[in-house]
C-alpha positions in Angstrom: 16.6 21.6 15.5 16.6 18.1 14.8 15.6 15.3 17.2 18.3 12.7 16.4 21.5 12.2 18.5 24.7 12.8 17.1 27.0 10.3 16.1 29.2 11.7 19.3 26.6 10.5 21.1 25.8 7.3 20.2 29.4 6.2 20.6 28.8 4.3 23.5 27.2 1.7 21.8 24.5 1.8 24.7 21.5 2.2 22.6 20.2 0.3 19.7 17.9 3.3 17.8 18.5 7.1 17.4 16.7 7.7 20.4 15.2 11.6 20.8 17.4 14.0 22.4 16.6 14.9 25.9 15.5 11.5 26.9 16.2 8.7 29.9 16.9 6.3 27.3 20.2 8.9 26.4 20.9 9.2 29.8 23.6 6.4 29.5 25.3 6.9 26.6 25.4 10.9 27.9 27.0 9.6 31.3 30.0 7.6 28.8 30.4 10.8 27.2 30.4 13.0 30.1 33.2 10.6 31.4 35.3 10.5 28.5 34.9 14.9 28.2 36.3 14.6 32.0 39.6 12.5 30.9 40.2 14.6 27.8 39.1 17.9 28.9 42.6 19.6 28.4 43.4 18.3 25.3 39.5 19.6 24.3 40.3 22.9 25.4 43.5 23.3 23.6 41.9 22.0 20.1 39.3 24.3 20.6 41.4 27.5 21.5 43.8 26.2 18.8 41.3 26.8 16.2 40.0 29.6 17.7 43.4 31.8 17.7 43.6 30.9 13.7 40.6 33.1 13.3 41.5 36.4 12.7 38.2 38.3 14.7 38.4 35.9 17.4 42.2 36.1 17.8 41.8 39.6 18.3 39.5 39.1 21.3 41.7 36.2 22.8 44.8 38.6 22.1 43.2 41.5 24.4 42.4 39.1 27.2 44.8 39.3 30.4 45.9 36.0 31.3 43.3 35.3 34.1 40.4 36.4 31.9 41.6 33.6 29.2 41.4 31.3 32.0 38.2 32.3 33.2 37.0 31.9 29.8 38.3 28.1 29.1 36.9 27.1 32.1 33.4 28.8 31.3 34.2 27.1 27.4 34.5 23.3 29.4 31.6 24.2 31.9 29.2 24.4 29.2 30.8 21.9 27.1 30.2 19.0 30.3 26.6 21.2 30.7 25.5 19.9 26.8 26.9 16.2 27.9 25.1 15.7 31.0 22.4 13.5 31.2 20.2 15.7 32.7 20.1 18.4 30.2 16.3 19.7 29.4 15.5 21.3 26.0 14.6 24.4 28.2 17.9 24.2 29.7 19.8 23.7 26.4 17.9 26.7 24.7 18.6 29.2 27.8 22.0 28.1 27.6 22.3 28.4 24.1 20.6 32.0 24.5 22.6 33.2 26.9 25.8 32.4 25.1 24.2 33.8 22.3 24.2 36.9 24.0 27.7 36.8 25.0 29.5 36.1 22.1 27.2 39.1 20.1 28.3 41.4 23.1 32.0 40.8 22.9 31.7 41.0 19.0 32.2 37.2 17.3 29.7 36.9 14.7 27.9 34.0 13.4 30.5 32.9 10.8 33.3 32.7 12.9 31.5 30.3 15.6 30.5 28.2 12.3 34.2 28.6 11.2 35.4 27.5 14.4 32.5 24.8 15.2 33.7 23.3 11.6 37.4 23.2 12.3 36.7 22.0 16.1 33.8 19.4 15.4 35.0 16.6 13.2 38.4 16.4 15.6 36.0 16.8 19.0 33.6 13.8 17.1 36.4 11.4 16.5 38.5 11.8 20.2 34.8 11.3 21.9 34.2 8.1 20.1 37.9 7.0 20.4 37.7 8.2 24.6 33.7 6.4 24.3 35.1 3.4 23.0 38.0 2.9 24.8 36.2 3.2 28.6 33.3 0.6 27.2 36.1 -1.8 26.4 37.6 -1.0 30.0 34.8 -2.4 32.1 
């Protein structure tokens, strides 16, 4: 795991170094991005499903879903999404996170490549509306 922020986080323009992850000095830039996930949190969710449903193993899940479980499950998808942007977040926190999804998504039956699959279609898009949403509430105050 590497200790450098990523370019998502550094949008804010509020620090001057790669700082190491899980510190104060982050806590700033975490609390622009936090912000700017709250503003664009449906449009996030729908990217993210989009890509999601293109994947044949995980469209099958989704597909068997009644509606309220899919709902339950873009709401737990956004919960954890504001968890990795808060400026609180511990390494101990991130990993048990990380494990316990980990344990879900191997229950249910997604495999490793199509979380990669779907990280890679959902990343670069996520990356540039964070920095655009980052930028645009600096420029605001």
């Amino acid at each position: 795991m590497s200790n450098h922020a990523p370019d998502s986080i550094l949008c804010a323009g509020l620090v001057d170094a790669v700082p190491q992850l899980y510190s104060p000095s982050l806590a700033a830039a975490l609390t622009a991005l936090s912000e700017a996930l709250q503003h664009d949190a449906g449009d996030i969710e729908n990217r993210l499903f989009e890509g999601l449903s293109r994947l044949p193993r995980p469209k099958q899940i989704l597909d068997t879903l009644s509606e309220p479980e899919l709902q339950h499950l873009k709401s737990q998808q956004l919960q954890n999404l504001y968890a990795l942007a808060a400026p609180d977040l511990t390494e101990t926190d991130h990993r048990a996170m990380a494990l316990q999804i980990g344990r879900i998504h191997a229950t249910v039956g997604l495999d490793r490549e199509d979380l990669v699959r779907s990280g890679r279609s959902f990343s670069p898009r996520f990356r540039k509306q964070s920095i655009r949403s980052c930028t645009a509430k600096r420029f605001q105050h």
